[in-house]
KOLKOLVO-809757 format. One record per residue (C-alpha): residue number from 1; residue in one letter; chain; x, y, z. Coordinates in Angstrom, 1 decimal, padded with zeros to 4 digits. Layout:
N
k | r | c | X | Y | Z
NUM | A | A | X | Y | Z
...
This chain:
128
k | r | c | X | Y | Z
1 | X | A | 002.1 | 013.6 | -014.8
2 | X | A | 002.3 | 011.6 | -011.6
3 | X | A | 002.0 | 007.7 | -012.4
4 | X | A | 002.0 | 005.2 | -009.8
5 | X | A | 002.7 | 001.6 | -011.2
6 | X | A | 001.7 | -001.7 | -008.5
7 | X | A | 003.2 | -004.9 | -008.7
8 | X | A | 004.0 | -007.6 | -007.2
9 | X | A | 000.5 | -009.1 | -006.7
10 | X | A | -000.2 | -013.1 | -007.8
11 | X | A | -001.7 | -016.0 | -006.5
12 | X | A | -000.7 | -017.8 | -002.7
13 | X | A | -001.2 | -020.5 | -000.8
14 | X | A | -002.9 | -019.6 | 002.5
15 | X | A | 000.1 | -018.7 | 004.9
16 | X | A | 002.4 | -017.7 | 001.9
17 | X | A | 004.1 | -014.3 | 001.3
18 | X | A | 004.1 | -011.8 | -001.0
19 | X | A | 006.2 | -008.1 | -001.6
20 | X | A | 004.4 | -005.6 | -003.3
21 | X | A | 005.6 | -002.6 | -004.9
22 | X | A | 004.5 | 001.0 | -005.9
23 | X | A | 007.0 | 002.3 | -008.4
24 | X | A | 005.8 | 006.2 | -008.4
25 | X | A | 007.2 | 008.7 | -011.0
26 | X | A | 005.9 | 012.5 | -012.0
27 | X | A | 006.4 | 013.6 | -008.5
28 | X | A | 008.8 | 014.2 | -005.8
29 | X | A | 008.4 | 011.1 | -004.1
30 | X | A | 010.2 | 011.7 | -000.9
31 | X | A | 007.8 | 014.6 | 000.0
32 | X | A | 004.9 | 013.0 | 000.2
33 | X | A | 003.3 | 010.1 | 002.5
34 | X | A | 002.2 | 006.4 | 001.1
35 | X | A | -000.6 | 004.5 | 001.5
36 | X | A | -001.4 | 001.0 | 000.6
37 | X | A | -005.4 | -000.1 | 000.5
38 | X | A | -007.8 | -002.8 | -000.9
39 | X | A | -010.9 | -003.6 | -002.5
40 | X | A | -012.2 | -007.3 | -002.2
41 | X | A | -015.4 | -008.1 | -004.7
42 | X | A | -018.3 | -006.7 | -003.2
43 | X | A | -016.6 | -004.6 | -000.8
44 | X | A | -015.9 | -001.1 | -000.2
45 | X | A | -012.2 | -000.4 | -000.7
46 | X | A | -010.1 | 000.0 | 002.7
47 | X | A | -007.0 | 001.1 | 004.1
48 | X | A | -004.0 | -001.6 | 004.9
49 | X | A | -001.2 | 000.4 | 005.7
50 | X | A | 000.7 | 004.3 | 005.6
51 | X | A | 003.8 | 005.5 | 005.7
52 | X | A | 005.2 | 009.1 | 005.9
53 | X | A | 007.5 | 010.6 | 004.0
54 | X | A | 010.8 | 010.1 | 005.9
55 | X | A | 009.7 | 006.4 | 006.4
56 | X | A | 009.6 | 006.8 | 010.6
57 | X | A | 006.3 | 006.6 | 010.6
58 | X | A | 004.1 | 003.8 | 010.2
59 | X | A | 000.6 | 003.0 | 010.6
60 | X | A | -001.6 | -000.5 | 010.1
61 | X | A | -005.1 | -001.6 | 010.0
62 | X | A | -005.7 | -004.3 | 012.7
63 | X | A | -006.2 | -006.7 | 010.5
64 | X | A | -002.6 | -006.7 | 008.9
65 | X | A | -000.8 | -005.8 | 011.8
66 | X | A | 002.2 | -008.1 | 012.8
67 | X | A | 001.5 | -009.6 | 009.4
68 | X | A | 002.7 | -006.9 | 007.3
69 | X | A | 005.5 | -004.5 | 006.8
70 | X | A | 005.1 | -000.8 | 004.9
71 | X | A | 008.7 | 000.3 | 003.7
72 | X | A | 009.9 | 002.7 | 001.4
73 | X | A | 013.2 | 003.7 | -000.8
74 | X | A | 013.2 | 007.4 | -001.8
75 | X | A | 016.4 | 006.3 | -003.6
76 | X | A | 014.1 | 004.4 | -005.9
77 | X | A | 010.9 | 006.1 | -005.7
78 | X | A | 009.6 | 003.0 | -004.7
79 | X | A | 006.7 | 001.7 | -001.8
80 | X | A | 006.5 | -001.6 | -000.7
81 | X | A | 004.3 | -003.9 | 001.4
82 | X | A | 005.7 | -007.0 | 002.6
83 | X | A | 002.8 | -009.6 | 003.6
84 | X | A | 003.1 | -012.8 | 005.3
85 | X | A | 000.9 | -015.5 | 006.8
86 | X | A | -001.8 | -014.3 | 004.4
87 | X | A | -005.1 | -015.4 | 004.8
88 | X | A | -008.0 | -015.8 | 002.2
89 | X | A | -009.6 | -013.0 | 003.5
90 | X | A | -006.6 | -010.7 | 002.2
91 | X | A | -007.9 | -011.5 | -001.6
92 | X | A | -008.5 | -008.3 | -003.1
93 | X | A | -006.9 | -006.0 | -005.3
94 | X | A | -004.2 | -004.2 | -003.7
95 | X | A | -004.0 | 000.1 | -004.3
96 | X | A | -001.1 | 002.3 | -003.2
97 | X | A | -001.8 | 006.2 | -003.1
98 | X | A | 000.2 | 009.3 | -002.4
99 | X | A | -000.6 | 011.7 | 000.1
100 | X | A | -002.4 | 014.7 | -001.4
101 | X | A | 000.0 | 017.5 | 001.1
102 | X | A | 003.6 | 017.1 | 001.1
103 | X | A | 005.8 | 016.4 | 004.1
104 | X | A | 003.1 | 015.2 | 006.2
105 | X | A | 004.1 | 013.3 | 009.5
106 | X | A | 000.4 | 012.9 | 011.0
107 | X | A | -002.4 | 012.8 | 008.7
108 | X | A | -005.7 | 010.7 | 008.2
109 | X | A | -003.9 | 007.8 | 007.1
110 | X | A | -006.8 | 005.7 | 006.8
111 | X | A | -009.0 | 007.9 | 004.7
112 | X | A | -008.6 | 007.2 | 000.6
113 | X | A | -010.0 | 011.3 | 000.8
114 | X | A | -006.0 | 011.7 | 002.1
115 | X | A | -004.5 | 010.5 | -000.9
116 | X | A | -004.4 | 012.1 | -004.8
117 | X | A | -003.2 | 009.7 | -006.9
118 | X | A | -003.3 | 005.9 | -007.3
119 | X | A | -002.2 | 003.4 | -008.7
120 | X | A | -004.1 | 000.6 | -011.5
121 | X | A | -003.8 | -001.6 | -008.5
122 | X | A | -002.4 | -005.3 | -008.3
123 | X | A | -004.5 | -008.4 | -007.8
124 | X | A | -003.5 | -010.4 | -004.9
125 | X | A | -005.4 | -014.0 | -004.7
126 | X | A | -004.7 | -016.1 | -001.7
127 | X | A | -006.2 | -019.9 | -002.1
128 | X | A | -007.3 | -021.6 | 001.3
């Protein structure tokens, strides 16, 4: 059974920082691609950021970009996002996913349809 466990998540002062982490277990973790996405209240959920399964590739929304940093340790079946200078507008609870298809370099990264199993997801509140 593949179980993927967010944390990490809290509540920041506007221009703080936070790590999140995806501890995933049930699955050969270093196969398959990660993705990290939100959902503010009253808001569709949406991708933040990808990363494929050998960790060279990387992949951002906009609105993160330069703000944020996607890592990964096979090692310890482990995901990470590493935010700074967040913003009120990055309240939301934060999601990480596993790519459906194994070994995947190029895929659509920014599509939750990509992705198979999630996590419980981690509240991240930043104050203003």
């Amino acid at each position: 059974q593949v179980q993927l466990v967010e944390s990490g998540g809290g509540l920041v002062q506007a221009g703080g920082s936070l790590r999140l982490s995806c501890a995933a277990s049930g699955r050969t973790f270093n196969m398959y691609a990660m993705g990290w996405f939100r959902q503010a209240p009253g808001k569709e959920r949406e991708f933040v950021a990808a990363i494929s399964w050998s960790g060279r590739n990387t992949y951002y929304t906009d609105s993160v970009k330069g703000r944020s940093t996607i890592s990964r340790d096979n090692a310890k079946n482990t995901a990470y996002l590493q935010m700074s200078s967040l913003k009120p507008e990055d309240t939301a609870v934060y999601y990480c996913a596993t790519d459906r298809i194994r070994y995947r370099t190029t895929w659509e990264y920014g599509s939750d349809r990509e992705y198979d199993y999630w996590g419980q997801g981690t509240q991240v509140t930043v104050s203003s």
